[in-house]
Biotite code that builds the C-alpha atoms (Angstrom):
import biotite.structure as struc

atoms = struc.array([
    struc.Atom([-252.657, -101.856, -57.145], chain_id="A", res_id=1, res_name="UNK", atom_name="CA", element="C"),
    struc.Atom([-251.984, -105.413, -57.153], chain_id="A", res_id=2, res_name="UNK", atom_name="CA", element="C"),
    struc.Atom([-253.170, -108.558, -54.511], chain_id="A", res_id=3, res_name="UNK", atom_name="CA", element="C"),
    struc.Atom([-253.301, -109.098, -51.198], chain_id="A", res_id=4, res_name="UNK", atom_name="CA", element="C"),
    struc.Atom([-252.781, -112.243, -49.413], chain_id="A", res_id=5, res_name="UNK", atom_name="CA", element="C"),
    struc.Atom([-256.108, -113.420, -47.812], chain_id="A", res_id=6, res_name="UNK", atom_name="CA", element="C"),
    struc.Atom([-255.236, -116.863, -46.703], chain_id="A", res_id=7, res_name="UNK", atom_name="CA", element="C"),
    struc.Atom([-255.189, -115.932, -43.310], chain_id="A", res_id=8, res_name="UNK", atom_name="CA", element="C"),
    struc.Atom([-258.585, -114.614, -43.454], chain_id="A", res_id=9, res_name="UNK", atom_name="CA", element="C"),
    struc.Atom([-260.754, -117.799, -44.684], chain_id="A", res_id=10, res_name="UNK", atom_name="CA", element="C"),
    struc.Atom([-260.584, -121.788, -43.183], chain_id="A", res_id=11, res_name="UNK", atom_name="CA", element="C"),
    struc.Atom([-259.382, -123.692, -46.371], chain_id="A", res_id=12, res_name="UNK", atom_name="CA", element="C"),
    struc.Atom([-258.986, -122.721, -50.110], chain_id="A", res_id=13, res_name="UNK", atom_name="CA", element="C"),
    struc.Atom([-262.563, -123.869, -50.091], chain_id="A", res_id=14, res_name="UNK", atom_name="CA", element="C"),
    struc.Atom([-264.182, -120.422, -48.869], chain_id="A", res_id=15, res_name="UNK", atom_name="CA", element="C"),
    struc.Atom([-262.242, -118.430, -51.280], chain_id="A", res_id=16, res_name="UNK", atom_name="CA", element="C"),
    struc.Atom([-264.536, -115.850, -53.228], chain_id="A", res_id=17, res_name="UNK", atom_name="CA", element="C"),
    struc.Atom([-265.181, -115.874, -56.548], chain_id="A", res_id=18, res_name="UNK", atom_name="CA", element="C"),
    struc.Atom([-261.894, -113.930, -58.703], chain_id="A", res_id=19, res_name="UNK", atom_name="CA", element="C"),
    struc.Atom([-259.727, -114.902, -55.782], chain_id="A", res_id=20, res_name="UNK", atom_name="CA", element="C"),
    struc.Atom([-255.941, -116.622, -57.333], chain_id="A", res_id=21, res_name="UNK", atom_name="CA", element="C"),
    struc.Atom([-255.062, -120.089, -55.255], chain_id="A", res_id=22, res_name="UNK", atom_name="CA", element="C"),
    struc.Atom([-251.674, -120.547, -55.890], chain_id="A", res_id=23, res_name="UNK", atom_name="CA", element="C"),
    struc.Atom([-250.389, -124.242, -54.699], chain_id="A", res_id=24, res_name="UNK", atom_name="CA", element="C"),
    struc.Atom([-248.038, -126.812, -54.788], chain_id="A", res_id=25, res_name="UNK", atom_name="CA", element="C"),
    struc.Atom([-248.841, -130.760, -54.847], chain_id="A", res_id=26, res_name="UNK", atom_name="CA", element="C"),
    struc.Atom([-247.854, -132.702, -51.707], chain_id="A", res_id=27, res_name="UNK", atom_name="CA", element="C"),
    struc.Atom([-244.683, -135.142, -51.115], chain_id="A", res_id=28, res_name="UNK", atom_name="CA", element="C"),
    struc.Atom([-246.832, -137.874, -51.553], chain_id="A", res_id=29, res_name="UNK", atom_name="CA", element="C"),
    struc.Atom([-248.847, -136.400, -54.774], chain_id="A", res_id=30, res_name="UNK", atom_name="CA", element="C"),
    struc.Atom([-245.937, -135.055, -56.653], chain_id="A", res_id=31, res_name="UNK", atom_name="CA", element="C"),
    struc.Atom([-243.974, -138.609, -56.484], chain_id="A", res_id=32, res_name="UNK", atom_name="CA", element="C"),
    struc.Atom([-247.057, -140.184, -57.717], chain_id="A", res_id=33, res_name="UNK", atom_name="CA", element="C"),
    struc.Atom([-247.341, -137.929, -60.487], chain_id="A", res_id=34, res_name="UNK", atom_name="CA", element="C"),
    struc.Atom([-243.691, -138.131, -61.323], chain_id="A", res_id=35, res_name="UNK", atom_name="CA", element="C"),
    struc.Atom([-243.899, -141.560, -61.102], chain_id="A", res_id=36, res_name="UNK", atom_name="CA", element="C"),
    struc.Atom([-246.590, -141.937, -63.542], chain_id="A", res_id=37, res_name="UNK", atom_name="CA", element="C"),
    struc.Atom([-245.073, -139.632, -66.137], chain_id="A", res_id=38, res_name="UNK", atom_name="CA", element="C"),
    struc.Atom([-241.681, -141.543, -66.272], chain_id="A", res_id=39, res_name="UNK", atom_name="CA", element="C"),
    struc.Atom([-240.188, -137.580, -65.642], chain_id="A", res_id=40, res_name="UNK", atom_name="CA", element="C"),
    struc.Atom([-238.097, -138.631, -61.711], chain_id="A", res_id=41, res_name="UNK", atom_name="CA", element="C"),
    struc.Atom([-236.648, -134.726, -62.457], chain_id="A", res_id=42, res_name="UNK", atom_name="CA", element="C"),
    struc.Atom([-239.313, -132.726, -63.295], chain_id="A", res_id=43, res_name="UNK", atom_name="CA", element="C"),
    struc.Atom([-239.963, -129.786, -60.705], chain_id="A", res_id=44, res_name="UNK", atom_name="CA", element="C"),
    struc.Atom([-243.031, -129.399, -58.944], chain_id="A", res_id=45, res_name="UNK", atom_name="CA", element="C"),
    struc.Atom([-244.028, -125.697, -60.370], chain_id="A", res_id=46, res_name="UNK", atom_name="CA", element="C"),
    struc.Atom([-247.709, -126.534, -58.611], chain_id="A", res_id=47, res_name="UNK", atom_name="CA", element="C"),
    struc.Atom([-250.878, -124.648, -60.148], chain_id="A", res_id=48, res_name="UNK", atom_name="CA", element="C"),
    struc.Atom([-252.979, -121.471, -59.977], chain_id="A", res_id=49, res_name="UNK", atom_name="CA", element="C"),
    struc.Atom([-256.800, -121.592, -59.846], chain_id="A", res_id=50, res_name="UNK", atom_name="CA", element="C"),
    struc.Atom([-259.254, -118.873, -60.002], chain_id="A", res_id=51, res_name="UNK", atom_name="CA", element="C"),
    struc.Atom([-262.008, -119.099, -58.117], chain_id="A", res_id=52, res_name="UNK", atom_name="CA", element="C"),
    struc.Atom([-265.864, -118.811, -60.604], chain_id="A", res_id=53, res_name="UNK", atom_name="CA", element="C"),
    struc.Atom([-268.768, -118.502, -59.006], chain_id="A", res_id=54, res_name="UNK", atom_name="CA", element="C"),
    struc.Atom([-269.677, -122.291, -60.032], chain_id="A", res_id=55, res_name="UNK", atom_name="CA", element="C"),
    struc.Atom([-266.114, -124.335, -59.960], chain_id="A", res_id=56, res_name="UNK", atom_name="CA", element="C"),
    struc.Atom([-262.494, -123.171, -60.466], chain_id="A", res_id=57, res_name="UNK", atom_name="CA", element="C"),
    struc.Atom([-260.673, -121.912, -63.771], chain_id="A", res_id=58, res_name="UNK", atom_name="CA", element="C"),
    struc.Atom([-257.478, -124.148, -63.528], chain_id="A", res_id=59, res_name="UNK", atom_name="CA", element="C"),
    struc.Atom([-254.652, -124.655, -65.113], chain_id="A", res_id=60, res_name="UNK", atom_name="CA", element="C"),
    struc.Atom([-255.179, -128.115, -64.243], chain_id="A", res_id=61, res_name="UNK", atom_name="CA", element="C"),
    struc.Atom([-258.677, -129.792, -64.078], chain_id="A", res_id=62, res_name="UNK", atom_name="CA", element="C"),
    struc.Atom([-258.484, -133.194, -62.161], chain_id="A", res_id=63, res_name="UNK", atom_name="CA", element="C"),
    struc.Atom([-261.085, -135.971, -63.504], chain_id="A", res_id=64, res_name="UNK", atom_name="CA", element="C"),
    struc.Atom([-262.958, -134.906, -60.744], chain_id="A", res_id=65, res_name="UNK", atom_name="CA", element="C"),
    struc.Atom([-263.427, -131.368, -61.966], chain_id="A", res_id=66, res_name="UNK", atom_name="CA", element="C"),
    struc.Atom([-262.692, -129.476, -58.581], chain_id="A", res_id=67, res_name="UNK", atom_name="CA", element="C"),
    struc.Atom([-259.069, -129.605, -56.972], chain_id="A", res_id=68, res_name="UNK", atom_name="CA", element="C"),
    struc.Atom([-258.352, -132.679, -54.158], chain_id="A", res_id=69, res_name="UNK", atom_name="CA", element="C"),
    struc.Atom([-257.199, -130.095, -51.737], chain_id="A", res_id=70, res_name="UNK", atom_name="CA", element="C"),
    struc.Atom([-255.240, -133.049, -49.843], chain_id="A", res_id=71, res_name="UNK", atom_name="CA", element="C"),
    struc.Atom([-253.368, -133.332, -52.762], chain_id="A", res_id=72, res_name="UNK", atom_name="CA", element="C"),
    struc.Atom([-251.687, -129.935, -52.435], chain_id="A", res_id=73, res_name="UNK", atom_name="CA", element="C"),
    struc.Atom([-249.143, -127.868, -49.784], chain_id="A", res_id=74, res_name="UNK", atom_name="CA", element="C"),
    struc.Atom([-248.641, -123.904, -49.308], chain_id="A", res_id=75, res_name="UNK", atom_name="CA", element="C"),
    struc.Atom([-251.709, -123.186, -50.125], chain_id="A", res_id=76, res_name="UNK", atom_name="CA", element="C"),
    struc.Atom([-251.992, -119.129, -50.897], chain_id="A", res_id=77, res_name="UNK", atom_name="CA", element="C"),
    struc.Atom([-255.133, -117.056, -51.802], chain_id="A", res_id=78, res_name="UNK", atom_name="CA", element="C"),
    struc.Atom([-254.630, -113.558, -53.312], chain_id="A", res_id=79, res_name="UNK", atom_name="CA", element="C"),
    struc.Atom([-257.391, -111.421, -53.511], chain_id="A", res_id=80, res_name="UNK", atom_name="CA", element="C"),
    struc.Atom([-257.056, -108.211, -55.918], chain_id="A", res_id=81, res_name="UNK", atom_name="CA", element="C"),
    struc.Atom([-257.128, -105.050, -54.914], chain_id="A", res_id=82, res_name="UNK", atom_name="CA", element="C"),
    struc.Atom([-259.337, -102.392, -55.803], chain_id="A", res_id=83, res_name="UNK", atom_name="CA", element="C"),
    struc.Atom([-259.674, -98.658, -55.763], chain_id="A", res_id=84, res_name="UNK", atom_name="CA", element="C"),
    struc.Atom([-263.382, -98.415, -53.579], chain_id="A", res_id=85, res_name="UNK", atom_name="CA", element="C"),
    struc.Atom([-263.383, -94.313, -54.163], chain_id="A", res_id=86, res_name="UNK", atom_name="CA", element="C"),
    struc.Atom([-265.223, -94.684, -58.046], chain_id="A", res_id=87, res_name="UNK", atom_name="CA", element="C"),
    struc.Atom([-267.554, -96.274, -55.925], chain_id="A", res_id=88, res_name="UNK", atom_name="CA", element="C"),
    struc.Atom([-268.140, -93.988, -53.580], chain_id="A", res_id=89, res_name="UNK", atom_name="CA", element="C"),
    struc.Atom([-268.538, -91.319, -55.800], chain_id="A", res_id=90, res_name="UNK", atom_name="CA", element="C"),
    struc.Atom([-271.177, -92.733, -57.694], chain_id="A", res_id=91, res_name="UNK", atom_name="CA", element="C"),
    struc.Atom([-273.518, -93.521, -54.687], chain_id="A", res_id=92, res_name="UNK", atom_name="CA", element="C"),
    struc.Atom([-272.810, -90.144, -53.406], chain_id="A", res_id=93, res_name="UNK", atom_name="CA", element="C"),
    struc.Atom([-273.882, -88.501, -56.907], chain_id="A", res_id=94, res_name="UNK", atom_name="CA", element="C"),
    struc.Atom([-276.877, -91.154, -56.733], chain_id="A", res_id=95, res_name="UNK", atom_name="CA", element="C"),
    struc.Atom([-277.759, -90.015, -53.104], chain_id="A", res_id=96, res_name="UNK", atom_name="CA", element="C"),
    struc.Atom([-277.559, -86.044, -54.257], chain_id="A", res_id=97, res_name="UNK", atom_name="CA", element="C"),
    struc.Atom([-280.147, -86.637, -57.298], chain_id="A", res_id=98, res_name="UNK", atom_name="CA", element="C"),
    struc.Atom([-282.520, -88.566, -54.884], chain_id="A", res_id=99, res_name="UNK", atom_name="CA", element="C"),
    struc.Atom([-282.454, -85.686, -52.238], chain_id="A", res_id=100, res_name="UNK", atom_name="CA", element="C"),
    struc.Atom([-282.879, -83.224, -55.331], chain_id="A", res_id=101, res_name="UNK", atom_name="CA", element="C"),
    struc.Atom([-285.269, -85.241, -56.345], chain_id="A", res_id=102, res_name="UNK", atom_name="CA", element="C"),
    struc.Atom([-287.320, -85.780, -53.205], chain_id="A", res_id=103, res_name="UNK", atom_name="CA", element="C"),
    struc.Atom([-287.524, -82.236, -51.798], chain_id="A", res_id=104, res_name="UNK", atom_name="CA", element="C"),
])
């Protein structure tokens, strides 16, 4: 089934439940600093993808500071995956059937 884009749906990256894909790009300012420091003035700015944990992020990139600097980055995207909810429904319809079966 794929993702869906969420972004519009939460404040900041920030709020983004856990399994939900940030996809981003670093900032003007962040990117030239990080060029600059590599000695690379032509490298492209590919940005990163995170995956939200219940505890932290699973990154491609970790900054020192273990969670992203979200004023770091620009087009910020959150994808959340979609799921088929009817295997669910099933089973808490078979569930409720036993417990009226069971009860009467």
């Amino acid at each position: 089934m794929g993702f869906r884009d969420v972004t519009s749906e939460l404040p900041d990256a920030r709020w983004a439940a856990a399994g939900d894909v940030i996809v981003y790009a670093w900032s003007d300012r962040a990117w030239g600093s990080r060029k600059a420091n590599k000695k690379a003035p032509t490298m492209p700015n590919h940005g990163h993808i995170d995956i939200r944990s219940y505890a932290s992020y699973i990154s491609d990139f970790i900054p020192e500071s273990g969670r992203p600097n979200w004023t770091d980055y620009t087009n910020i995207r959150i994808y959340r995956k979609v799921f088929d909810p009817m295997p669910t429904i099933y089973i808490k319809a078979f569930l409720h059937c036993l417990l009226d079966f069971e009860c009467t």
